[in-house]
Each structure stands twice: as structure tokens, then as C-alpha cells.
C-alpha positions as a LaTeX table, in Angstrom:
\begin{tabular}{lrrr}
\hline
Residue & $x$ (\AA) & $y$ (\AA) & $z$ (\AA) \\
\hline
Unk1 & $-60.40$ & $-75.85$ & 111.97 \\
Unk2 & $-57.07$ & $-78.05$ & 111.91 \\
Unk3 & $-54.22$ & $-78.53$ & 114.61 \\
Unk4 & $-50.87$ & $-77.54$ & 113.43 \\
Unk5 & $-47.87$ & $-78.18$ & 115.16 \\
Unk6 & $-45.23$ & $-75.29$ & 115.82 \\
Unk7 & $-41.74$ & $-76.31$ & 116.48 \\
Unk8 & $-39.72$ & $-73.07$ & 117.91 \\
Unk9 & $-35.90$ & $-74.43$ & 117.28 \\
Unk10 & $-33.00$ & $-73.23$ & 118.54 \\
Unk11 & $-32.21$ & $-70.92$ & 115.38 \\
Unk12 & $-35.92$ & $-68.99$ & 115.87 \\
Unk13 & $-34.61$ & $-68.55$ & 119.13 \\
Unk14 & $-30.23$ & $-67.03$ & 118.28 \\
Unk15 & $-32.63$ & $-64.95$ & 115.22 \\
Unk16 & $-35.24$ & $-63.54$ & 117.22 \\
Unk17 & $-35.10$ & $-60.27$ & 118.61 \\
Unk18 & $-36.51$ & $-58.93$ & 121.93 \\
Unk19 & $-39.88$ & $-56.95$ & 122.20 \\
Unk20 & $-40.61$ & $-57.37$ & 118.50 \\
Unk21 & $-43.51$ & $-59.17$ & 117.72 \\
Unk22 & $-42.95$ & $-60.12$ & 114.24 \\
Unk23 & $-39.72$ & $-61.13$ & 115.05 \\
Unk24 & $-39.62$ & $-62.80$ & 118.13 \\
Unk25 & $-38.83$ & $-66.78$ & 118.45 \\
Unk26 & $-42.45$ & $-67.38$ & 118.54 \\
Unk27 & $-43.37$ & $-65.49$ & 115.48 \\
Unk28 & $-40.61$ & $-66.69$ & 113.12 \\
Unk29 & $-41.39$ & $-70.40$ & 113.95 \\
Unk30 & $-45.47$ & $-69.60$ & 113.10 \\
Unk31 & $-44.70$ & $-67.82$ & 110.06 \\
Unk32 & $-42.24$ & $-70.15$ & 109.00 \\
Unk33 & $-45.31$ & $-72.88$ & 109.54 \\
Unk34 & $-48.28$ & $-71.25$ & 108.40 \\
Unk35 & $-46.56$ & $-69.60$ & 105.10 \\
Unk36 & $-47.65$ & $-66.18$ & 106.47 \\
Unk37 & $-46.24$ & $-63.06$ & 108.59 \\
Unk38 & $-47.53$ & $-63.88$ & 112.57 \\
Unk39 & $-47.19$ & $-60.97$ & 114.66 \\
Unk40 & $-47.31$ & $-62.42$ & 118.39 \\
Unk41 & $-47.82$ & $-60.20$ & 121.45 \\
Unk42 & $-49.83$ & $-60.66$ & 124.80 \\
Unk43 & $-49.09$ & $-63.09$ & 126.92 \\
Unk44 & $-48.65$ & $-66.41$ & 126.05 \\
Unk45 & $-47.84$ & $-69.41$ & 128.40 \\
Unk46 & $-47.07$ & $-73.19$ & 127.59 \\
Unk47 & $-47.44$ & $-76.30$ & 130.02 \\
Unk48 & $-46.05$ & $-79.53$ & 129.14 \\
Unk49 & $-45.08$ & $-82.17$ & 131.24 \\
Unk50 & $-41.32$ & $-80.82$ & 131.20 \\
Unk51 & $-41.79$ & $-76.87$ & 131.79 \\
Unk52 & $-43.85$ & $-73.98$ & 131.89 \\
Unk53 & $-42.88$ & $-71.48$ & 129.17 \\
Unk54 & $-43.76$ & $-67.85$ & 129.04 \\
Unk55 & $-43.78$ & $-66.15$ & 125.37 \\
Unk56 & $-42.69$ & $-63.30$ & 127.63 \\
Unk57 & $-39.14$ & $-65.01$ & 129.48 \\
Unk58 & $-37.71$ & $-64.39$ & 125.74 \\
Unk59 & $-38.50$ & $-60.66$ & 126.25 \\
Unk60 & $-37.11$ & $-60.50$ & 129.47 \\
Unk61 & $-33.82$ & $-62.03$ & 128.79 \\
Unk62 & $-34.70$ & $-65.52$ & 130.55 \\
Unk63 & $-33.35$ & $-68.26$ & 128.53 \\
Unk64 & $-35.58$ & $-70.40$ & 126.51 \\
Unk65 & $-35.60$ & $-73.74$ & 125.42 \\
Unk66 & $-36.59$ & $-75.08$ & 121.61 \\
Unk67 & $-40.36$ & $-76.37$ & 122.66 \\
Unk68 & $-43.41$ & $-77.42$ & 120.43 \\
Unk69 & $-46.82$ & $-76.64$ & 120.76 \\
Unk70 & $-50.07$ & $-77.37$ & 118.70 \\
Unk71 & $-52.41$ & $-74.42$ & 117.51 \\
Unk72 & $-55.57$ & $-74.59$ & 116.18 \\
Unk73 & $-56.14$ & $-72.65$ & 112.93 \\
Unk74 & $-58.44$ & $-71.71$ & 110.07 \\
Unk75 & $-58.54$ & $-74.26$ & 107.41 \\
\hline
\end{tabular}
């Protein structure tokens, strides 16, 4: 296994679009990382120091923040 970082920027998040799981912020900035289609759904939540993130605020028209995370993949 490896630790990637994922970077969701500002342009994931204008391109995304709502309740689609290959196209959500979340998905473009993993597929756009990994070199492969990511379909995302479920929920996902992120806790930094700075915020607490739901995968789902995007969804529900909440406004959302560029944020990083690490994930831990296949090598």
C-alpha cells in the first residue's frame, strides 16, 4: 500500500456536478490523481485542524472549500 495525496482545487469544485458520483469534486480530483475513473458515493467526512468536510455538503448545495486529504491505495 502507498499514501497518495488528493488535492480537490477550486476548478474540481466550479466542474463538478451534484449527485453524480463520477463527477463530483471528489471524484474528478481522484481520477485526475490516480490516472483512473473514481466513482465516489457514501458518505465521506474529513477532519483537519481547520474544518470538518462532508463529501455530502457538495451535494447539498453547502459551499466547499479546496481541501487535501491523503488516501491509502494499492500499489
Amino acid at each position: 500500500m502507498k499514501i497518495v495525496t488528493i488535492s480537490v482545487a477550486q476548478d474540481d469544485i466550479d466542474c463538478g456536478d451534484r449527485f453524480q458520483c463520477g463527477h463530483c469534486p471528489l471524484a474528478i480530483a481522484m481520477t485526475r490523481t490516480l490516472g483512473r475513473q473514481v466513482h465516489v458515493w457514501g458518505e465521506w467526512e474529513f477532519v483537519d485542524e481547520n474544518d470538518d468536510v462532508n463529501a455530502g455538503d457538495f451535494d447539498h448545495g453547502v459551499p466547499v472549500q479546496p481541501f487535501e486529504f491523503e488516501l491509502e491505495v494499492a500499489a
